[in-house]
C-alpha positions as CSV (number, residue, x, y, z in Angstrom):
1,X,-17.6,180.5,40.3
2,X,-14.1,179.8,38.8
3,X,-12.6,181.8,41.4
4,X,-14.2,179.7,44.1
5,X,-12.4,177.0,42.4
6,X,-9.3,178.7,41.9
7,X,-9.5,179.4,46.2
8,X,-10.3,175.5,47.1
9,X,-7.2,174.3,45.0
10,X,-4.7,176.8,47.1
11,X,-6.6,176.1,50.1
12,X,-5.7,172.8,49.4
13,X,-1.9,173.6,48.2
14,X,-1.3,175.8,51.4
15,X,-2.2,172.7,53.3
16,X,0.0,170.6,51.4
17,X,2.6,173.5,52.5
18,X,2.2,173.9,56.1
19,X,1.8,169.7,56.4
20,X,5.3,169.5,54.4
21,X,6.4,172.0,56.7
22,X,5.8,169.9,59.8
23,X,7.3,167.0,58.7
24,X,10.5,168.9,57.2
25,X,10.3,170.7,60.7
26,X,10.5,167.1,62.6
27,X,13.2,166.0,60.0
28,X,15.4,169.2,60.4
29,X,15.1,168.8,64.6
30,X,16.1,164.7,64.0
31,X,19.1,164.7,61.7
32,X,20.0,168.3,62.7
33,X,20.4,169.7,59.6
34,X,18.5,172.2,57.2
35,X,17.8,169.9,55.0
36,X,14.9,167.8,56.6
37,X,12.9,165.5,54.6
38,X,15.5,165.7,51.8
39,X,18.5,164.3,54.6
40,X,15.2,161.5,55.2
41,X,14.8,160.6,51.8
42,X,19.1,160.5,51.0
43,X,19.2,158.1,54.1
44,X,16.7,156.0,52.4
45,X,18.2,155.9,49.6
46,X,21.7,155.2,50.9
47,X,20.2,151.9,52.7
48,X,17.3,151.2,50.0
49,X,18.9,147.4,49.8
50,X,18.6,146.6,53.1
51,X,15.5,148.7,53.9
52,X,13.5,147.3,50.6
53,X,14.7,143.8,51.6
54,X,13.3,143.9,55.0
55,X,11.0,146.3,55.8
56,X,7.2,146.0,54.5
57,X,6.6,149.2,52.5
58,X,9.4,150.5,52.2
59,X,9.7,151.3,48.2
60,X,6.6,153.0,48.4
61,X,7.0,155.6,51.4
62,X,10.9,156.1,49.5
63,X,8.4,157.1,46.2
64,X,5.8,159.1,48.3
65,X,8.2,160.9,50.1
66,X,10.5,162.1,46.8
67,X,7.1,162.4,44.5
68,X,5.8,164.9,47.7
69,X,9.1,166.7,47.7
70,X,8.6,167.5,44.0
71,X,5.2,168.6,44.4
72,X,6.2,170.7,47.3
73,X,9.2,172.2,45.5
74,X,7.4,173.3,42.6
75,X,4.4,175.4,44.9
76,X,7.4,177.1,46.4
77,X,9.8,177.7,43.2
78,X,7.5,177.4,40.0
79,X,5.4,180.4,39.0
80,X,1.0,179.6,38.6
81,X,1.1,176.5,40.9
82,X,-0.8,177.6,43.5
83,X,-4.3,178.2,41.3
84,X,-3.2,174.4,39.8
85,X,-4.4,171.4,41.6
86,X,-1.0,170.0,42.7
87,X,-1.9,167.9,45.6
88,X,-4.8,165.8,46.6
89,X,-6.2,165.5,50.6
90,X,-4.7,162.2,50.3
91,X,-1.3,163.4,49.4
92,X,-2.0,165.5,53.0
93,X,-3.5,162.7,54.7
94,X,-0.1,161.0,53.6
95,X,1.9,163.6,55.5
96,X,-0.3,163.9,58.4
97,X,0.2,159.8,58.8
98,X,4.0,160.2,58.1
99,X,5.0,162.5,60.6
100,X,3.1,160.6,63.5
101,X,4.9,157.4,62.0
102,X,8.1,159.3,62.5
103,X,7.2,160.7,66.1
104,X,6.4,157.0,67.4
105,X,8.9,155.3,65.5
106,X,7.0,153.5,62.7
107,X,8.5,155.1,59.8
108,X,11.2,153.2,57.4
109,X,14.4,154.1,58.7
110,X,13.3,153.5,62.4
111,X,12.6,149.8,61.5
112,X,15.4,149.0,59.6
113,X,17.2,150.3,62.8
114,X,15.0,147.6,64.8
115,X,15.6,145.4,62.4
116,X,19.4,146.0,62.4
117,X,19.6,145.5,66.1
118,X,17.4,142.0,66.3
119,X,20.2,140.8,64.0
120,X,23.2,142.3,65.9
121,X,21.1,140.3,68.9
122,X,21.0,137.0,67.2
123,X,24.5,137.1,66.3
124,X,25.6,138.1,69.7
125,X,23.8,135.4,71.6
126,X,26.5,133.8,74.1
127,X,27.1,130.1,72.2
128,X,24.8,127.1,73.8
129,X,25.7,125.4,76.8
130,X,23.8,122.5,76.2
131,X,25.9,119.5,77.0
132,X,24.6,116.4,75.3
133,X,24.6,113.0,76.5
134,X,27.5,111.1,75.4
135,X,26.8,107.9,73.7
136,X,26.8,104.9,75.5
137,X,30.0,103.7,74.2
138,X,31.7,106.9,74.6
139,X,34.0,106.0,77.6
140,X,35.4,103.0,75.4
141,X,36.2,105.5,72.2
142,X,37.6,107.7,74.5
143,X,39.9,105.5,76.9
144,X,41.2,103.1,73.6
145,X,44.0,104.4,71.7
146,X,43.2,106.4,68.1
147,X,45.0,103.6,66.4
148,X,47.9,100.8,67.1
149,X,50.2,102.9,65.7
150,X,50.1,105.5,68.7
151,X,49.9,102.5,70.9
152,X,53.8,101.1,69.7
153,X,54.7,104.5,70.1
154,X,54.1,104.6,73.4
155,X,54.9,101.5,74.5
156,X,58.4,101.8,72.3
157,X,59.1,105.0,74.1
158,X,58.3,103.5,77.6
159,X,60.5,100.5,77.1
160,X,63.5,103.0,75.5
161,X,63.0,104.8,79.0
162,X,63.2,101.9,80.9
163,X,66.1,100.3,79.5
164,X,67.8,103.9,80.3
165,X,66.5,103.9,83.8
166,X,67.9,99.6,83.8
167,X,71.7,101.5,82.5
168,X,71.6,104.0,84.9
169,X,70.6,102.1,88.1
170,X,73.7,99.3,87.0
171,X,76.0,102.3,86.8
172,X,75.7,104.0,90.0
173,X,75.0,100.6,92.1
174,X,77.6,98.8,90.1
């Protein structure tokens, strides 16, 4: 009877495996590496501020993913793990739900991307060309001089040029 026990809990652990597998599989094709799921989880963890701040769930698929990593490393490196229970069907369930979050672009890192871009969108948006209607006194704000001073300017100026233009005309017509 213990041995039947001893062949469910690596049935279980080579299931674990070959679902890790898969996902590393999908990983290694995405970033192009050999590193898979381990490449995944640094990319998380290299935008963890942004990606905790903004996308629901986030901490907790960053957790799964490295606490999965560990179990998987220690079936494959660690001597008696395979007659231990190491993994539950949820742990595979997990994996299974991952990867098709991945494939259809659900998973962490592909929403912070969608995030990213919305923002890039909002801050790109060509400014407002909404016009509002001036106030009714608007025309007399506009057509009035800021202040008197600007007003003596002017009219000093103009007077300056005409006396000039008064000097002038005597001179040539004599």
């Amino acid at each position: 009877m213990w041995y039947h026990l001893i062949g469910d809990k690596m049935t279980l652990n080579n299931e674990f495996i070959e679902e890790y597998k898969r996902l590393d599989r999908l990983c290694r094709g995405i970033y192009n590496s050999d590193k898979g799921i381990t490449n995944y989880i640094d990319d998380m963890r290299s935008s963890s501020g942004l990606g905790a701040g903004g996308v629901v769930g986030w901490n907790d698929d960053f957790q799964n993913l490295k606490r999965l990593r560990h179990i998987r490393n220690s079936l494959t490196h660690d001597v008696g793990t395979m007659e231990s229970a190491m993994c539950t069907k949820g742990d595979i369930e997990w994996l299974r739900t991952f990867f098709e979050r991945i494939r259809t672009g659900d998973d962490p890192l592909a929403l912070l991307r969608k995030l990213r871009l919305s923002k890039i969108k909002v801050t790109q948006r060509p400014k407002s060309t909404y016009i509002p209607n001036p106030p009714v006194n608007y025309q007399k704000r506009c057509s009035a001089p800021q202040n008197r001073s600007t007003f003596f300017t002017a009219f000093f100026l103009f007077l300056i040029f005409f006396a000039v233009f008064v000097v002038l005309y005597k001179i040539i017509l004599g």
